[in-house]
N, C-alpha and C positions, 0 to 999 in steps of 0.2 A: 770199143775196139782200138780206138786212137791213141786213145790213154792207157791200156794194154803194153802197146809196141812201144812206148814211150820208155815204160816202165822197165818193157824186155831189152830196150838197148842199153838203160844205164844198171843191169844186173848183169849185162854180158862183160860191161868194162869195168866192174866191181867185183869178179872174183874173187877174187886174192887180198881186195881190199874194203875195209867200211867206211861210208861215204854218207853224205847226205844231198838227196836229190829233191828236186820241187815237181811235181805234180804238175798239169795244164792246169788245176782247179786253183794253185797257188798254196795249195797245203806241201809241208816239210815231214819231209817219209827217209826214217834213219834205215839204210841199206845195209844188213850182215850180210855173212861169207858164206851164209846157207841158203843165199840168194831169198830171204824171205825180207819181208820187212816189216817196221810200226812207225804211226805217226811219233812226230816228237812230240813231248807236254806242254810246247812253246807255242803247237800248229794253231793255227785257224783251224781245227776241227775240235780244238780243246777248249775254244770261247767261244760256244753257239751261247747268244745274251737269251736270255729270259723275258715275259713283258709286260707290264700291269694296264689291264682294263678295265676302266671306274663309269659307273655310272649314279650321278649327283642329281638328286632331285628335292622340291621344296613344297612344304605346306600351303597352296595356295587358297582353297575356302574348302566348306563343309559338300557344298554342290559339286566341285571338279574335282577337289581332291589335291594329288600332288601334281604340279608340271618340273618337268628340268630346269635346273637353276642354272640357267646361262649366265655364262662370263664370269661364273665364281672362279677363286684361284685354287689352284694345287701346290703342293710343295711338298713335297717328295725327299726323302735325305736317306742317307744309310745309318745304321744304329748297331752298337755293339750288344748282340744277346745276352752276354753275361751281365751288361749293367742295363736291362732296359727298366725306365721309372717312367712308366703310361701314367703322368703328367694329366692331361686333355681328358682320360678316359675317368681319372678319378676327379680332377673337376665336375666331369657331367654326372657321377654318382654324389657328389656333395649338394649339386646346387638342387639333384630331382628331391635330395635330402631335406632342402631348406623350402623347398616348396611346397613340400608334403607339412613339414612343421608350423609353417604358418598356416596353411587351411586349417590342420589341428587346431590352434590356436584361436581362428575365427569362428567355427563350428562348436567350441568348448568341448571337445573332445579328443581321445587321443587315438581312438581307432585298434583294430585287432592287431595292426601290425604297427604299429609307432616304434616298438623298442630294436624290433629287426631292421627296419626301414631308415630309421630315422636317428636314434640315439646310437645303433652301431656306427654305423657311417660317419656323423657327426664325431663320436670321439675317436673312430681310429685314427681322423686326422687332427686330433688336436683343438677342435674348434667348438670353443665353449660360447664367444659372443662375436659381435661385428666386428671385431676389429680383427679377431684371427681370422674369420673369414677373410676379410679384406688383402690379408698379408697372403693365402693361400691364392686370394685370383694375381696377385702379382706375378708371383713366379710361375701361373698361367703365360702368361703376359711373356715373359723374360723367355721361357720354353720358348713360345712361337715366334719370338724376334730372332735368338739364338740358331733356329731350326731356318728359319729364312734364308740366315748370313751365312750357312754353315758350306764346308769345302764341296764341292763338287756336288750340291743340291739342286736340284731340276724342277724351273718353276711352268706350269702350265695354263690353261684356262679353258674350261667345260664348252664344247662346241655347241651347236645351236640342236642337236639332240639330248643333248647332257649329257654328253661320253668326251673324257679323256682318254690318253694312253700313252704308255712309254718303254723303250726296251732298257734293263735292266740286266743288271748283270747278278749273278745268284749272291745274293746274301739277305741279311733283315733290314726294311726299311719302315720307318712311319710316313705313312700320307695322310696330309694336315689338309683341310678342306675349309675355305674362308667363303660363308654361303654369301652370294650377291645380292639374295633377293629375299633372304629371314634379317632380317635388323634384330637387335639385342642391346638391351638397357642396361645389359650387365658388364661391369668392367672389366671382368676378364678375357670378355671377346671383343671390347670395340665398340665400334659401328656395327659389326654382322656377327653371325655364332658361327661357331668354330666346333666341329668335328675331326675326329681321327681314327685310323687304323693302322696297326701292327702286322706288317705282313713278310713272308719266307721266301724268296725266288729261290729255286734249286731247279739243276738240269733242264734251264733253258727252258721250264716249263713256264706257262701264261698262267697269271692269278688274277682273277675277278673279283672287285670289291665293289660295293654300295653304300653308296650315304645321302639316306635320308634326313633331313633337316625338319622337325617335326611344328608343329604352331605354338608348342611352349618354349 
């Protein structure tokens, strides 16, 4: 009712003119001469943020299962839609590639799926021996260093339930997940393995992601 009269006294001294008045809420309300009005596209009613909530967990035996991967890191960045190159994600399809090739390889067999599994994947990116590999986990490497250092990137760390969070303003971001407590022999990841997701904030809505970090 407060914010009513508020309204009614700066529509009585706007008649005859257009104006722009503020709200008790702090929102900017453009005043016409038909006494009606609209927020402006500048208002605090025009940037309600959006907000990502992650829940990180990790392979810990056959008996418990997974527990939350405390004190892993997040990092968080925005991405432009039209160039996105999921980097991380086709990493993780090369190496399930190269792992499945060498069991072949041990086993003296090649299995029903090898040429779907393993020789697609294998040449869509180029990677005939170790060394292409090797040059593919690099610019692994370069992605998530890049992705770290980048403008206005938001770095976090998994609370002691496995949940992070963060408000977010509507556009596409990648969250890169550096697990604390899976270690990785492989040079693309480091010290620990490296997962990611591609995700859309719009209208302020909340987006829920998962990543599990599995015992391979």
């Amino acid at each position: 009712m407060k914010k009513l009269l508020v309204l009614l006294l700066l529509f009585t001294s706007s008649i005859y003119a257009q104006e722009i008045a503020t709200t008790e809420n702090g929102k900017k309300v453009f005043l016409k001469k038909d006494r009606t009005y609209e927020f402006l596209k500048n208002s605090t009613a025009e940037k309600t943020k959006g907000e990502v909530k992650g829940m990180v967990t990790y392979f810990f035996n056959d008996n418990y299962g997974y527990k939350p991967d405390i004190g892993s890191e997040v990092i968080i960045h925005k991405v432009n839609k039209d160039s996105l190159h999921d980097v991380i994600n086709e990493f993780q399809d090369v190496k399930s590639a190269i792992r499945l090739k060498k069991f072949y390889e041990k086993t003296g067999h090649k299995g029903k799926y090898y040429d779907d599994i393993v020789t697609s994947v294998l040449k869509k990116h180029n990677i005939n021996e170790d060394k292409d590999y090797n040059e593919f986990c690099k610019n692994v490497i370069s992605h998530v260093l890049l992705s770290e250092y980048s403008n206005g990137v938001i770095k976090l760390s998994v609370d002691g339930n496995g949940v992070f969070e963060s408000e977010l303003e509507d556009g596409f971001y990648e969250i890169i997940v550096k697990s604390k407590n899976r270690s990785s022999l492989n040079t693309a990841e480091g010290l620990n393995k490296v997962l990611n997701k591609i995700i859309e904030v719009k209208n302020g809505d909340t987006v829920n992601v998962k990543f599990e970090f599995d015992k391979y």
